[in-house]
C-alpha positions as CSV (number, residue, x, y, z in Angstrom):
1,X,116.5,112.1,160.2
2,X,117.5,115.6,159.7
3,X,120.7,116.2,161.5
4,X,121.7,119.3,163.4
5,X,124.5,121.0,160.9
6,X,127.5,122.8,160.9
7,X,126.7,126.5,159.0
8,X,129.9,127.0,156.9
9,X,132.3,124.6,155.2
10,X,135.3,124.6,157.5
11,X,137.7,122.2,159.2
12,X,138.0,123.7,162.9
13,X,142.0,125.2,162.8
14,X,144.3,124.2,166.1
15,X,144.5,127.7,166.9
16,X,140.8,128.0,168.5
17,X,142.6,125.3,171.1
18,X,143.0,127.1,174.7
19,X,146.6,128.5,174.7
20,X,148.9,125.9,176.8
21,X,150.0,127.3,180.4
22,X,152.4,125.4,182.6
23,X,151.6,121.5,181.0
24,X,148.0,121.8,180.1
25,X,149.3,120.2,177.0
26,X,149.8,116.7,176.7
27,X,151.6,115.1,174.5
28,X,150.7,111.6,173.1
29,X,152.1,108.3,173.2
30,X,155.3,107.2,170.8
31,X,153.9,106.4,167.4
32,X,155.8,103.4,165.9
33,X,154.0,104.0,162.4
34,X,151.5,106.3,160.4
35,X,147.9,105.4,160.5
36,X,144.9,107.7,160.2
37,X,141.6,107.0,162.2
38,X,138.8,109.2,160.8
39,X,135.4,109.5,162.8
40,X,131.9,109.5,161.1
41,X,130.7,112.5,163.7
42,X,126.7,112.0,163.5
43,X,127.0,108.6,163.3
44,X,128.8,107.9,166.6
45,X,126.8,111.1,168.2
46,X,123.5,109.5,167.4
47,X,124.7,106.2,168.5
48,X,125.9,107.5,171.5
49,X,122.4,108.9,172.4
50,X,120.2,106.1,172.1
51,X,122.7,103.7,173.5
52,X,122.5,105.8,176.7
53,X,119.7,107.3,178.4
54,X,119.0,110.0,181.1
55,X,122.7,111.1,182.2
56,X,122.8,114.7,182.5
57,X,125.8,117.2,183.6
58,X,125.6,118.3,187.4
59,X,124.1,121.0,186.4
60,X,121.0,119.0,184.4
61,X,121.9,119.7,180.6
62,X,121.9,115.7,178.8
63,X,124.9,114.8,178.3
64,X,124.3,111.0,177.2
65,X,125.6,111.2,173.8
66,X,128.6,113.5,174.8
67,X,129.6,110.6,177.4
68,X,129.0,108.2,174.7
69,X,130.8,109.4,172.2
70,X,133.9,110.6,174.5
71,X,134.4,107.3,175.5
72,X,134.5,105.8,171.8
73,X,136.9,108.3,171.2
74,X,139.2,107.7,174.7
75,X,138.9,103.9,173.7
76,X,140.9,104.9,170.0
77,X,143.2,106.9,171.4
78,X,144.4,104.5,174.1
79,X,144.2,101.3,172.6
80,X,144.9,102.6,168.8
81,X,147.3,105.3,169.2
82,X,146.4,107.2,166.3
83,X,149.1,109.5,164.5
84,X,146.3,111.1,162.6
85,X,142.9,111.9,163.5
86,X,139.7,113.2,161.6
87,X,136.0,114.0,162.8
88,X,133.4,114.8,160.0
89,X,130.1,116.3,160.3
90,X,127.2,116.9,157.8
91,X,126.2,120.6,157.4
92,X,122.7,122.5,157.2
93,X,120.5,122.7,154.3
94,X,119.7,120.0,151.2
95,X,123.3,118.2,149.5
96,X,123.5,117.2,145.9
97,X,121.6,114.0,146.1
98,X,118.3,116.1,147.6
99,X,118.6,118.3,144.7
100,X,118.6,115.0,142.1
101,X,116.2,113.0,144.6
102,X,113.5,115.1,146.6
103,X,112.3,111.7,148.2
104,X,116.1,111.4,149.8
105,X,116.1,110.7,153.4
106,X,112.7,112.8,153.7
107,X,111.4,109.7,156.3
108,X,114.1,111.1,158.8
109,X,112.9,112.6,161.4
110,X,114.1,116.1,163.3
111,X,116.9,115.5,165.7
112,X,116.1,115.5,169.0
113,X,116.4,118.7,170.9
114,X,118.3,116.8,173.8
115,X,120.3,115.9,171.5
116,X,120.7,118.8,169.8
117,X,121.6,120.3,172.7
118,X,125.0,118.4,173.2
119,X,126.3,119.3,169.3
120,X,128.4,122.2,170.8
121,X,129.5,120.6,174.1
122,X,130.6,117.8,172.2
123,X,132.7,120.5,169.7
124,X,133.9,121.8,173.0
125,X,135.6,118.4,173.6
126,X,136.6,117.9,170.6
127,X,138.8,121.0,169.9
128,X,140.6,120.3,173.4
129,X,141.4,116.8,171.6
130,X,142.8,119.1,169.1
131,X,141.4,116.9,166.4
132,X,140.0,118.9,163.6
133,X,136.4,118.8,162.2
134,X,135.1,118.9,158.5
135,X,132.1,119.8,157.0
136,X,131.1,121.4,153.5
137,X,127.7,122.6,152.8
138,X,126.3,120.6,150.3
139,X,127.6,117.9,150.9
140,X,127.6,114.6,153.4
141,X,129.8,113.3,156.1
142,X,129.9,110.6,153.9
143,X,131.4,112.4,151.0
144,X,134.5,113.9,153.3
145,X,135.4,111.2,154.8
146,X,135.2,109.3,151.6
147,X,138.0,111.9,149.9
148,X,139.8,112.2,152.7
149,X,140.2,108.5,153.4
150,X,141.2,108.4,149.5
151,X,143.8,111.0,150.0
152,X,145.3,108.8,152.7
153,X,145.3,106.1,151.0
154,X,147.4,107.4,148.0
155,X,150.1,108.0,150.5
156,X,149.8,104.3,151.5
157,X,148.9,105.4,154.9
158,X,146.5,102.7,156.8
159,X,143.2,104.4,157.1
160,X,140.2,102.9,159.5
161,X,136.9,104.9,159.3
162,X,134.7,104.7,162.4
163,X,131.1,104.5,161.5
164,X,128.0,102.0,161.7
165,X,127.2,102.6,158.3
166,X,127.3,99.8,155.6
167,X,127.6,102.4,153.1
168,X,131.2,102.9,154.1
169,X,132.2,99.6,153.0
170,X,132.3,100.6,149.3
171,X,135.7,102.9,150.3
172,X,137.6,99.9,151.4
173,X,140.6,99.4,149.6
174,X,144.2,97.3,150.5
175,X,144.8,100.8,153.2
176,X,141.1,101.7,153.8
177,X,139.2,99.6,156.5
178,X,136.0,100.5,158.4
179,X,135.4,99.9,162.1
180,X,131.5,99.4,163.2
181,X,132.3,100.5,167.3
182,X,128.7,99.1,167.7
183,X,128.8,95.4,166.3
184,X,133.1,95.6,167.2
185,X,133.8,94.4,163.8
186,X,136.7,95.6,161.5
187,X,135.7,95.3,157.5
188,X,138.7,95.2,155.3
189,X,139.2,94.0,151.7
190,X,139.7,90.5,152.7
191,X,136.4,90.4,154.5
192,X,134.4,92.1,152.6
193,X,135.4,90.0,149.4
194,X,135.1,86.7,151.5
195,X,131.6,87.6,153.0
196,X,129.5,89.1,150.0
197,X,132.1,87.8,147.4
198,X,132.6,91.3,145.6
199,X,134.7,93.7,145.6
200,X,134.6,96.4,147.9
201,X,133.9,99.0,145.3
202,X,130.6,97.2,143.5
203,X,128.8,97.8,147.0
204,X,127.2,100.6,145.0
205,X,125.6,98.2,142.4
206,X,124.2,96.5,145.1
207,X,122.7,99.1,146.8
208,X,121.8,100.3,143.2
209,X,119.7,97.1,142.6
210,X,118.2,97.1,146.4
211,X,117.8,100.2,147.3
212,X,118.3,101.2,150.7
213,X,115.5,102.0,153.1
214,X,118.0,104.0,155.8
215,X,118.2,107.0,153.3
216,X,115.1,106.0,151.2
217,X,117.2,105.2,148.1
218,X,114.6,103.5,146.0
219,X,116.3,100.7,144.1
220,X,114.7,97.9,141.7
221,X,111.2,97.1,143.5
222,X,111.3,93.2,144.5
223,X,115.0,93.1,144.2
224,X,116.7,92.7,147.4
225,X,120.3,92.5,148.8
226,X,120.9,88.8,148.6
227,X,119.1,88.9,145.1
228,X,121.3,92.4,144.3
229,X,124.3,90.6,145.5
230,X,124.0,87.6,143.8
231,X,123.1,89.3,140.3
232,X,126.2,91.5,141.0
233,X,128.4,88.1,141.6
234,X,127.6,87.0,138.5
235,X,127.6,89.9,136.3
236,X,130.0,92.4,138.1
237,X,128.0,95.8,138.0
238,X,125.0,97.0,137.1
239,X,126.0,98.0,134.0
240,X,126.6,94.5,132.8
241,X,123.1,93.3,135.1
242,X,121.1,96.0,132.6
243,X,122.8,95.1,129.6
244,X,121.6,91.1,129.9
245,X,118.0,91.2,131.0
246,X,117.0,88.8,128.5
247,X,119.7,87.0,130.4
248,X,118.5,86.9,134.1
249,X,116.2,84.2,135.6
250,X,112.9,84.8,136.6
251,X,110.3,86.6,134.0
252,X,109.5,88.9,137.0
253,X,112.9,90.1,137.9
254,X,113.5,90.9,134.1
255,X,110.1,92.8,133.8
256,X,110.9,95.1,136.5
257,X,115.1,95.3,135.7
258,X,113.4,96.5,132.1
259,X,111.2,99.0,133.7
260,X,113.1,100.4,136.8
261,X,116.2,100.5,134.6
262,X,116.6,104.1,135.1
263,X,115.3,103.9,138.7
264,X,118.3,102.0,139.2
265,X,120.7,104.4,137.7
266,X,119.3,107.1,139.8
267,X,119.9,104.7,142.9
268,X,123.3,103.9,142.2
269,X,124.0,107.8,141.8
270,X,122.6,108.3,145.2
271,X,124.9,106.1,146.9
272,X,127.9,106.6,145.5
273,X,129.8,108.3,148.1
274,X,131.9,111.4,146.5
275,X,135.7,111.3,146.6
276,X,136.7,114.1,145.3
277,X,135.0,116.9,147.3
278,X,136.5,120.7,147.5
279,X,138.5,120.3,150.4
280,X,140.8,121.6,152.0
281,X,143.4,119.0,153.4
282,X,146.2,118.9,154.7
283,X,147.3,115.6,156.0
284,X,149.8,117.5,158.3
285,X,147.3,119.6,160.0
286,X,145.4,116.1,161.7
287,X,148.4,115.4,163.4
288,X,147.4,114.0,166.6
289,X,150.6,115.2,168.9
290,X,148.8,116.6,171.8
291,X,145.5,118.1,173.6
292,X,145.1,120.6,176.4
293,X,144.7,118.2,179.4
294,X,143.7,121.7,181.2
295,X,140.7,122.5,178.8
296,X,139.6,118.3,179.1
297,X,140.1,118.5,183.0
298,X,137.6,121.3,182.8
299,X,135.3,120.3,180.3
300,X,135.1,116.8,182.6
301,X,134.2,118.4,185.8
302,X,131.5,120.3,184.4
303,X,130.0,118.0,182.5
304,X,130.3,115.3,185.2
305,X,132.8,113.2,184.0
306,X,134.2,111.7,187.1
307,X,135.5,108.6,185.8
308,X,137.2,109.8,182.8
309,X,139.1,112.6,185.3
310,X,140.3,109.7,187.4
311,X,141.7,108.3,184.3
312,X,142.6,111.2,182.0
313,X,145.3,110.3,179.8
314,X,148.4,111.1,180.8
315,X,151.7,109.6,179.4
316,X,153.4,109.3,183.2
């Protein structure tokens, strides 16, 4: 699915905020400690969308998948009382895995011009948040919010990344956790290891050995994720899984580790989420202190809102 993009790398600064007049800013709840929430901002858009249908502003621009995703957001703020916050974005135009993989993601389709549409409202919103935004050309949402929640983490900081994508769960770590909004289910370390019996990081030599059909990353052909994981249970990566064909049960499974060997490689290269992209971070400058509670008012009544003006947050 080809996602409407962001043109330049940037992180949206606090100063394109409306000035404050009088108390149009807000200032958050007490924190009582540090934690960073970071948003995957395509995912939760997108799921936002389809999970609602056929609301539209009073003025009859959609406005399902701003709703949608505002009240995700409202939900974290109230109940989570973030002390940072984060919102990435993809960009425009092919990212290093298109370049190495033509085939990547071609099977997604254009988005939606509905939904399209709502991109800059939903920017609108989020700078009167005053949460920034990230994205770099060339690269994924993915790849940001994988450094950044590595950045966080190295200042033992308690990261949760907000996405529905299982991709995600190779960043978790003892400060990195990932919150699915749409199943309501929190994967940390503990989980993770529990459930698939791995460690969070050898995700990618999973999907290396089955593929994954989301972003068309090809894998081994007849290995799938319960094979993938158990192979990676025994032998720990897929280093170790190619080194010990002669090894593996099932004449079948070896023929096509032998052949796809390099198909493999090229899988596991694909969906390793980049840490260390050219950003620039500041873990300061996500502060979450305040938002213009003028702009939001506004932004509300326009696009129809009513229920979230009735309950706008507000610390009295």
């Amino acid at each position: 699915m080809q996602k409407t993009s962001l043109t330049l790398a940037y992180c949206l600064k606090r100063e394109n905020v409306l000035e404050p007049t009088d108390n149009s800013i807000i200032n958050i709840y007490p924190k009582v400690s540090k934690n960073f929430f970071i948003i995957d901002g395509h995912s939760q858009l997108y799921q936002a969308y389809y999970a609602i249908i056929g609301l539209t502003t009073p003025s009859g621009q959609p406005i399902n998948a701003v709703y949608g995703f505002t009240r995700m957001l409202r939900k974290i703020v109230k109940e989570d009382k973030p002390y940072y916050m984060a919102i990435a974005f993809d960009s425009k135009g092919p990212t290093f895995r298109h370049l190495e993989y033509a085939k990547y993601k071609e099977h997604r389709k254009p988005t939606p011009d509905d939904l399209a549409s709502q991109i800059p409202l939903m920017f609108d919103l989020i700078r009167a948040y005053n949460i920034p935004i990230f994205a770099i050309k060339g690269f994924e949402a993915d790849d940001i919010i994988g450094t950044i929640s590595k950045k966080v983490s190295m200042e033992n900081i308690e990261c949760t990344i907000i996405t529905t994508d299982k991709d995600m769960d190779q960043l978790v770590d003892k400060h990195i956790k990932v919150f699915n909004p749409r199943k309501k289910e929190i994967r940390d370390i503990d989980k993770i290891r529990n459930e698939m019996g791995i460690e969070p990081k050898n995700f990618i030599d999973v999907l290396a050995l089955s593929g994954d059909s989301s972003d068309n990353i090809p894998g081994i052909p007849g290995i799938g994720l319960k094979t993938a994981l158990n192979l990676i249970r025994e032998w720990k990566s897929l280093d170790n899984v190619l080194s010990n064909i002669d090894r593996i049960k099932g004449k079948k499974k070896q023929e096509n580790l032998l052949k796809y060997a390099e198909l493999a490689r090229l899988s596991m290269r694909l969906a390793t989420i980049n840490t260390e992209v050219p950003i620039d971070f500041r873990l300061e400058s996500c502060r979450f202190t305040n938002f213009n509670n003028n702009k939001l008012n506004e932004l509300f009544t326009a696009y129809g809102f009513n229920s979230f003006l009735a309950d706008n947050h507000d610390s009295n």
